[in-house]
Every structure is written in C-alpha cells, then in structure tokens.
C-alpha positions as CSV (number, residue, x, y, z in Angstrom):
1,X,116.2,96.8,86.4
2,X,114.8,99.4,83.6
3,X,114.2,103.2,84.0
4,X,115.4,104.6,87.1
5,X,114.7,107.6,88.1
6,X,114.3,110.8,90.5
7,X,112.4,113.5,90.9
8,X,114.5,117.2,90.9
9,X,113.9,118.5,94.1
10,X,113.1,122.3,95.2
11,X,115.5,124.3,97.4
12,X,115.6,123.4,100.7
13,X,114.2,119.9,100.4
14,X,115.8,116.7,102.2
15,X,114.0,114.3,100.5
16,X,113.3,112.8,97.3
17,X,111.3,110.1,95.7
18,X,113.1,107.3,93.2
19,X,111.7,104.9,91.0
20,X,112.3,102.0,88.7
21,X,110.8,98.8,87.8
22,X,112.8,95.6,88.7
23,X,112.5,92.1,87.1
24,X,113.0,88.9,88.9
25,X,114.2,86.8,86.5
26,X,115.0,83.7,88.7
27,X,113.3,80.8,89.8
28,X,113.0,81.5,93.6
29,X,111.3,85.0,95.7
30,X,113.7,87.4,96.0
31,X,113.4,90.7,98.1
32,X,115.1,94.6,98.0
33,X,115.9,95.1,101.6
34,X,117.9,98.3,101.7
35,X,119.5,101.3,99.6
36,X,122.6,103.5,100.2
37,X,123.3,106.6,98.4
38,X,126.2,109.0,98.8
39,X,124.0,112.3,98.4
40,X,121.3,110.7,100.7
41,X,121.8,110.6,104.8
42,X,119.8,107.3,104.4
43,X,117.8,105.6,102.2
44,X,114.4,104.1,103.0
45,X,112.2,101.6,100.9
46,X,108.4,103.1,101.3
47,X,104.8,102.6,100.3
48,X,102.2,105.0,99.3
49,X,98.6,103.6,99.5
50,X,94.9,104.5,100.3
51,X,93.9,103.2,103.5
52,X,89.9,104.1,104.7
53,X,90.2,106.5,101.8
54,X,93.1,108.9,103.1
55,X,96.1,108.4,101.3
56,X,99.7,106.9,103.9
57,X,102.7,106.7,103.1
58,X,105.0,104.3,105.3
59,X,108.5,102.8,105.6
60,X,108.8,99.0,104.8
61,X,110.8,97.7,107.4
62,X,111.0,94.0,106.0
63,X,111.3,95.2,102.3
64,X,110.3,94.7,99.1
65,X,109.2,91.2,98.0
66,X,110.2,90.1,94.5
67,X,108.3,86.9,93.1
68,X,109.9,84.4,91.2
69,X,109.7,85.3,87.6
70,X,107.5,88.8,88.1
71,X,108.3,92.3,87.6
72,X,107.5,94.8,90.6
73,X,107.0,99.1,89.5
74,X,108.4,101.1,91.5
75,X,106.3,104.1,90.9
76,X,104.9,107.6,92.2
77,X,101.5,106.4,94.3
78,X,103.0,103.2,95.0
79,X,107.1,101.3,95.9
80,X,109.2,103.6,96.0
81,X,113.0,104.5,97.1
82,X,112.7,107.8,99.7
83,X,116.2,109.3,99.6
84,X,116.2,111.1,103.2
85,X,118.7,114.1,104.5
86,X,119.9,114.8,101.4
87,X,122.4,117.7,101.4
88,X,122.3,119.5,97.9
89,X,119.2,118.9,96.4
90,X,118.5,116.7,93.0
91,X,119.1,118.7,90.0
92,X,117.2,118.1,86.7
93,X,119.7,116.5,84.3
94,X,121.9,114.8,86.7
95,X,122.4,111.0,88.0
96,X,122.0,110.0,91.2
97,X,124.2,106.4,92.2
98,X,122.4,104.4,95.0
99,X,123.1,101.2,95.7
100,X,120.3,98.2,96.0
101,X,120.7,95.4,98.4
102,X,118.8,91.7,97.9
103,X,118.5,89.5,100.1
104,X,119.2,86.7,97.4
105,X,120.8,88.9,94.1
106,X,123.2,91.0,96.5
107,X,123.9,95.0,96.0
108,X,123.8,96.3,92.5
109,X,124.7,100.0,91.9
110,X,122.4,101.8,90.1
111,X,122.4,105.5,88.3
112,X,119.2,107.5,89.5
113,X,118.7,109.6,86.3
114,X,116.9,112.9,87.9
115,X,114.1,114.3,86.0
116,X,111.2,117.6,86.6
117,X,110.3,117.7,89.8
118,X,106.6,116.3,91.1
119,X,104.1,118.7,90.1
120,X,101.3,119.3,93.2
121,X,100.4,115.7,95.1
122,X,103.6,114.6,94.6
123,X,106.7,114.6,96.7
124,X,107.6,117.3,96.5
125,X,107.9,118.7,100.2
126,X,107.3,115.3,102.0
127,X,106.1,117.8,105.0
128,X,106.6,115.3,108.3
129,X,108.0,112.7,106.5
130,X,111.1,111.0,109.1
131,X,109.7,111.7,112.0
C-alpha cells in the first residue's frame, strides 16, 4: 500500500473520503472487504462512476477485487474508503488509523495522513450520502 490519504473535512461534516493505491503482489485474486476506524462510526468501501452520463456514487457490498500481480487506485472519481459518522471532523496535518481487511492478506492497520479538504465536486458535504 503507498500514499494514503484523507481529505480535511469542514465543520459539521460526518463523512470523509480516503484514498490509497494497493499492490497485489501475490500470485492469486485478492479482495479488500471491509475497514474499521476508531474516529469513523463505520467504514464503507464505495464507487464513484458515470452512469447514462450523471455521475453515482454507491457502496460495494462484495468489495474490492485485487488481481493477481496488479495495482488498484484508490482515488477521488473512482475506489474509495467513505469514513461515515465521524465525530470530530479530519483535521489537515493529522493521521487517521483504519484498519483494512482481505479476504486472503488479512487486516493491516493503516495511517490515513489527512490533507486540504476537496475543493467544489468533491466530497466535501456528501449531502444524502447513508441513507
């Protein structure tokens, strides 16, 4: 895993985005399944995409599927980790810990290092978003 990261978050705000890129380094599929964070309520793996030209964004209930041997972004527009009911929102400058489950590779911890929050079309506000 190289260059995770989160987005500050404004006041107010219960959720935030995090991203990262993660290599598969071994010979069979592999797949992230969950995340846990202490600062987040829950923890939800999500896609953003263009479908018929209007931009969704929706939970991934069976994960995120890791080829053998490839390297999956985890990026703003695309993967991402949604960090939901967060208490105190992210703060530019600090880490976040969350924890990454694979269904093959197990949980590895991993420091969330929180950066400017999105600018506008980002996600910022997330309006709707858990319901």
């Amino acid at each position: 895993m190289s260059q995770p990261y989160a987005r500050a978050m404004l006041p107010g705000a219960k959720v935030g985005g995090g991203y990262l890129t993660i290599t598969n380094e071994a010979a069979t599929n592999d797949r992230l399944v969950s995340a846990t964070a202490s600062r987040a309520g829950s923890v939800q793996l999500h896609e953003m995409k263009f479908d018929n030209g209007v931009m969704v964004m929706r939970e991934l209930e069976g994960g995120i599927t890791l080829p053998a041997g490839t390297t999956v972004e985890l990026k703003p527009g695309g993967y991402h980790v949604m960090f939901m009911d967060v208490q105190q929102p992210f703060k530019e400058g600090e880490d976040i810990r969350a924890t990454l489950t694979f269904e093959r590779a197990g949980s590895i911890e991993v420091d969330f290092t929180v950066g400017p929050p999105a600018g506008n079309g980002g996600h910022g506000k997330h309006e709707g978003h858990g319901k």
